[in-house]
TORGUFI-195002 format. One record per residue (C-alpha): x negated, y, z negated; residue in three letters. Coordinates in steps of 0.1 Angstrom, whole numbers, padded with zeros to 4 digits, always signed. Layout:
TORGUFI-195002
XYZALA
...
***
This chain:
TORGUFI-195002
-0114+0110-0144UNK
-0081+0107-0165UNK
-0081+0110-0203UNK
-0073+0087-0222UNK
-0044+0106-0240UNK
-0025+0108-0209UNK
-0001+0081-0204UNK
+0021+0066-0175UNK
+0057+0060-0186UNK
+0071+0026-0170UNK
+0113+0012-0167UNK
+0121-0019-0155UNK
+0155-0022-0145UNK
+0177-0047-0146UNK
+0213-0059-0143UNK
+0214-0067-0178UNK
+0189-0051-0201UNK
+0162-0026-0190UNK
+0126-0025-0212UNK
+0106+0010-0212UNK
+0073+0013-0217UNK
+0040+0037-0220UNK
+0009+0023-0205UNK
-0028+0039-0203UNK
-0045+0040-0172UNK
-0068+0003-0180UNK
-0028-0013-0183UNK
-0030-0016-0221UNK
+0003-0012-0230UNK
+0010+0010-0262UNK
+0045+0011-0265UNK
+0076-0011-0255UNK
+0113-0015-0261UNK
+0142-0033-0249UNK
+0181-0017-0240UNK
+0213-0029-0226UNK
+0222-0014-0194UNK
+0250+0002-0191UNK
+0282-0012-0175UNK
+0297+0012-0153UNK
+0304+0026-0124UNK
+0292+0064-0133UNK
+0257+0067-0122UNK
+0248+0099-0141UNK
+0252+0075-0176UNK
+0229+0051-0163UNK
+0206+0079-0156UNK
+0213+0098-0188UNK
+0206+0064-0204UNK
+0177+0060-0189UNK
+0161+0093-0196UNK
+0173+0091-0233UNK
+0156+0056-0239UNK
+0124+0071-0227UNK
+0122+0099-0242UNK
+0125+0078-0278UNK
+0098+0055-0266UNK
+0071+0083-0252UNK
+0081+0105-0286UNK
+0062+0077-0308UNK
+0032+0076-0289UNK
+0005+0093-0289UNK
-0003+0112-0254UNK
+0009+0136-0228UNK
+0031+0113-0202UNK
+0024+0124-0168UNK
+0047+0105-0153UNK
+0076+0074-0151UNK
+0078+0048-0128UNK
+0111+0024-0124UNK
+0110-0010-0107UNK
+0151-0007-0090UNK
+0161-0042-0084UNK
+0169-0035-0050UNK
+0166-0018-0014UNK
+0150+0019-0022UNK
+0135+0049+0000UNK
+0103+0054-0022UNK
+0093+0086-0008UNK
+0128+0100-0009UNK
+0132+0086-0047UNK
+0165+0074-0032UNK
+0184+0045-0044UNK
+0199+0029-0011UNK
+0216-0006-0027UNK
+0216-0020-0057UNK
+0235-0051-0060UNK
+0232-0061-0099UNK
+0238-0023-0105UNK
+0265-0008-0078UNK
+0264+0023-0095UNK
+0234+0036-0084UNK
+0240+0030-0049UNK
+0231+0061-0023UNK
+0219+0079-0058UNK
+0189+0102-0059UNK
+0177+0084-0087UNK
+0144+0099-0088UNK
+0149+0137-0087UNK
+0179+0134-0110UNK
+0160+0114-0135UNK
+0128+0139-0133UNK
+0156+0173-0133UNK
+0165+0154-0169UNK
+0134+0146-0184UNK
+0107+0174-0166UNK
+0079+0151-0153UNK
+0076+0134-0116UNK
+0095+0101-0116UNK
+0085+0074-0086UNK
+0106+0045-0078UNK
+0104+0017-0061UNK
+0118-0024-0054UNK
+0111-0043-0087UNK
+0093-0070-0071UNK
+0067-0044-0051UNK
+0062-0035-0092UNK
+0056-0067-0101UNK
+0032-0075-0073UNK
+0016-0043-0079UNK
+0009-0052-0115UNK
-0004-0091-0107UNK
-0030-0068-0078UNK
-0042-0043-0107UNK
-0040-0059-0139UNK
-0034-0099-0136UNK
-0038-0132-0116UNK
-0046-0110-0084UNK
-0071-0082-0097UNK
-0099-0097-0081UNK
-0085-0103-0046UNK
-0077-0076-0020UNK
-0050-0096+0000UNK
-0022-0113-0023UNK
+0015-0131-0015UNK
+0038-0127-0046UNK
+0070-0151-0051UNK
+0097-0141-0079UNK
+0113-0171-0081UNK
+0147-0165-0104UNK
+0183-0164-0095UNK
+0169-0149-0063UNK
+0138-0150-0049UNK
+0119-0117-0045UNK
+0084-0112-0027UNK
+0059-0086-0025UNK
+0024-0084-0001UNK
-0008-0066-0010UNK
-0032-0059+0022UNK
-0065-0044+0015UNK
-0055-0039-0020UNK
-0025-0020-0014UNK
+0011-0033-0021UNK
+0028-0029+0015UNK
+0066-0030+0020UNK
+0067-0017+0056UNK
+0086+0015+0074UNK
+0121-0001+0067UNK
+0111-0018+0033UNK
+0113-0053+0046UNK
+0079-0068+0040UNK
+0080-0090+0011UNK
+0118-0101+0017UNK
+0102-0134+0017UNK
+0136-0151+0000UNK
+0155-0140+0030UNK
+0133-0159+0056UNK
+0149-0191+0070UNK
+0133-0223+0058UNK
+0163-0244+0070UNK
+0186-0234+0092UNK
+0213-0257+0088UNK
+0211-0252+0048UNK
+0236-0236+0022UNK
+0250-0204+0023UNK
+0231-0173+0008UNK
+0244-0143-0010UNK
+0229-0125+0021UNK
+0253-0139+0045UNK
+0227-0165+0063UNK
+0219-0199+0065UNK
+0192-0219+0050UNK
+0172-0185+0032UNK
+0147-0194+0008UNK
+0164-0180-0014UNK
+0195-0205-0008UNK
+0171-0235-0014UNK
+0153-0235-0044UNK
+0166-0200-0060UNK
+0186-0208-0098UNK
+0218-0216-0081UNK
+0205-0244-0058UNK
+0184-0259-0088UNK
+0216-0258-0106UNK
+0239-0273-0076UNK
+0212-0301-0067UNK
+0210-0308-0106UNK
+0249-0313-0109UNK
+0250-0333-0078UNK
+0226-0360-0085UNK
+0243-0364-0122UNK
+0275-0368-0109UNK
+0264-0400-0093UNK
+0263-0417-0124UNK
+0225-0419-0132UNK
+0211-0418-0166UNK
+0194-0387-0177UNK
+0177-0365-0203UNK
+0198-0332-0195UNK
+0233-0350-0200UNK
+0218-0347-0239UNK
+0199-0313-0228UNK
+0233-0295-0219UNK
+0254-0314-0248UNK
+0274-0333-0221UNK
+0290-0301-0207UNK
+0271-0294-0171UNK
+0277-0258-0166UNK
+0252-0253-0195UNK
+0227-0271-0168UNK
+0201-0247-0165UNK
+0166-0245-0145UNK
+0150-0246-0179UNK
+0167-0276-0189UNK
+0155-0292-0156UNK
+0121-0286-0165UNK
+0116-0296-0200UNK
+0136-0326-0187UNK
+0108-0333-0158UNK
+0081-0321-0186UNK
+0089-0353-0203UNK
+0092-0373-0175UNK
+0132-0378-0162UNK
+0134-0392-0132UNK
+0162-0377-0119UNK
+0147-0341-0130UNK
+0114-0347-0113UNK
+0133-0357-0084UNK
+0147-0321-0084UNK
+0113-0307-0090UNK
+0096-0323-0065UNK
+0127-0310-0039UNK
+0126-0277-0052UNK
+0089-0279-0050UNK
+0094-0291-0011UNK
+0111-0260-0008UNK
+0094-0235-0022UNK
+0056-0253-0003UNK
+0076-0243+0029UNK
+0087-0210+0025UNK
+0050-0202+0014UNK
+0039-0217+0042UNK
+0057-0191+0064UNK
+0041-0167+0042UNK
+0005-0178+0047UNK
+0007-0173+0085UNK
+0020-0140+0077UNK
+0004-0126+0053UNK
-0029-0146+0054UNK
-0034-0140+0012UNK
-0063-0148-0005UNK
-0040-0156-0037UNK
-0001-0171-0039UNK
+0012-0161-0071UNK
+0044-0171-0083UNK
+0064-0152-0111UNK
+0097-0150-0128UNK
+0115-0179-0145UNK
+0116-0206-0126UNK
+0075-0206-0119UNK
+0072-0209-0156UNK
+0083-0245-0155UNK
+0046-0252-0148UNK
+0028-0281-0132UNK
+0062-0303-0127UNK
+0067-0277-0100UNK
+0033-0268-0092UNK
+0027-0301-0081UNK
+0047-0305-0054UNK
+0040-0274-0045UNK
+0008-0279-0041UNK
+0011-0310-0023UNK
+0039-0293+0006UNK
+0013-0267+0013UNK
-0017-0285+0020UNK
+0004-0313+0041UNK
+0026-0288+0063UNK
+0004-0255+0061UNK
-0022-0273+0086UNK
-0033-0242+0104UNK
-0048-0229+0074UNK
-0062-0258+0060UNK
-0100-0252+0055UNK
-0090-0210+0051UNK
-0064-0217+0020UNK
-0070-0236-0005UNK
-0037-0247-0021UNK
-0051-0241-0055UNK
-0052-0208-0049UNK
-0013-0211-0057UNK
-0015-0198-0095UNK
+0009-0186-0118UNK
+0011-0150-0128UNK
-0004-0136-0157UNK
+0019-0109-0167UNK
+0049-0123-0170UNK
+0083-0109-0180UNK
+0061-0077-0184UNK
+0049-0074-0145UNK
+0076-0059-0135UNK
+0073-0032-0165UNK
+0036-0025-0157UNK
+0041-0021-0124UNK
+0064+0005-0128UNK
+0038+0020-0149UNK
+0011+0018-0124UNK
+0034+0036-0097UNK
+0026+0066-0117UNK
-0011+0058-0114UNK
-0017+0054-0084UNK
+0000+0084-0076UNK
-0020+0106-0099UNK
-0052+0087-0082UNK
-0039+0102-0047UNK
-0036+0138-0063UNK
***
């Protein structure tokens, strides 16, 4: 059985900022802080960075770390520790992030996609811990996805399960980053809420978020949509209820292929609550007929961690790696 002094040592990466963490083996976490990332195009000073920041953390807490985990926000060999793309962070692309990070710090280091983190954390610690078989949806300026079978996260032999954002939900849709038509991701990800928003206000109609955004529209923001539709805005429910549309069809495809107990949906746009719920809700159990009777759409719940799923999954890479021996 593990001791409770020994703790798992968690990064989540991002563009922007990157929080570290220490974590005991129940998920309490005992430790947490936030950096910038660096910007630049030298991978060994995001790595130094990294290793730095953790080191500070893990020094004022009281245990022996027997390992760190880092959620990469992007494509990774997980066995390999190898970085293959990472588009927010071009640095570390082709970079054996991994080794180089353990060589600098002397402990095993596991890495893997942010969003397999974060599904791995909802499985073990939050809306998912009592179900074996789970769908995760990150739904931010992209959409992420990740898929637990028999209670193991699963990405697949070329890391593509869980791409959920990048699955077609209408072909002859907007562009997406990824070079396709119609993704997921293209229809209900933060730039589409943001396009759709501007486009209906430019038609003249009378809204909260013209007073939201101080007249000046490329302050609109998904937030602003919902705390707009919160209070009832017309032309922000509208947008809710097609972003809602949406996002019901893209987990529709899901359901037939992952079959999940539990949909969970995390990052910031899911935290606009029932205004989005709703309809998604509602698209599921009208289009997802297959299943009706097997899933019940109000087994579409937000997640419980939070902005801290994707830290404790990192975290719990380290633990279920010390549980394999």
């Amino acid at each position: 059985m593990l001791e409770e002094r020994e703790i798992a040592l968690g990064i989540d990466l991002g563009g922007t900022t990157f929080v570290v963490g220490a974590l005991d083996w129940e998920g309490r976490e005992l430790a947490s802080a936030s950096f910038d990332t660096p910007h630049t195009k030298d991978s060994s000073v995001i790595l130094e960075e990294l290793a730095t920041r953790v080191q500070e953390v893990a020094v004022g807490v009281e245990g022996r770390p027997v390992g760190l985990g880092v959620g990469i926000p992007g494509v990774v060999e997980p066995e390999r520790g190898h970085v293959v793309r990472c588009p927010n962070l071009p640095a570390l692309d082709d970079t054996e992030a991994a080794p180089e990070l353990s060589t600098r710090l002397g402990m095993p280091v596991f890495i893997n996609n942010d969003a397999y983190c974060a599904t791995l954390a909802e499985l073990r610690w939050g809306a998912g811990r009592d179900v074996e078989n789970l769908l995760m949806l990150t739904l931010g300026t992209g959409i992420g996805g990740g898929v637990a079978m028999g209670n193991r996260v699963i990405r697949g032999p070329r890391q593509l399960i869980g791409e959920i954002g990048h699955s077609i939900v209408n072909p002859e849709g907007a562009l997406c980053g990824c070079g396709n038509h119609g993704c997921f991701e293209a229809q209900a990800g933060r730039g589409a809420i943001i396009d759709m928003t501007i486009r209906k206000i430019q038609t003249g109609r009378e809204t909260l978020l013209l007073s939201l955004c101080e007249g000046d529209l490329s302050r609109i923001d998904p937030r602003f949509v919902a705390l707009a539709a919160q209070q009832g805005d017309d032309l922000a429910v509208e947008v809710m209820n097609e972003v809602g549309h949406w996002i019901g069809v893209g987990i529709c495809t899901g359901i037939v292929y992952t079959d999940p107990d539990l949909v969970v949906l995390g990052g910031g746009i899911a935290a606009a609550g029932e205004v989005l719920l709703g309809p998604i809700r509602r698209t599921v159990a009208a289009r997802s007929l297959i299943s009706q009777g097997k899933f019940d759409p109000r087994q579409i719940v937000p997640a419980q961690l939070g902005n801290k799923a994707g830290l404790h999954g990192a975290a719990q890479l380290v633990w279920e790696r010390v549980a394999e021996g």
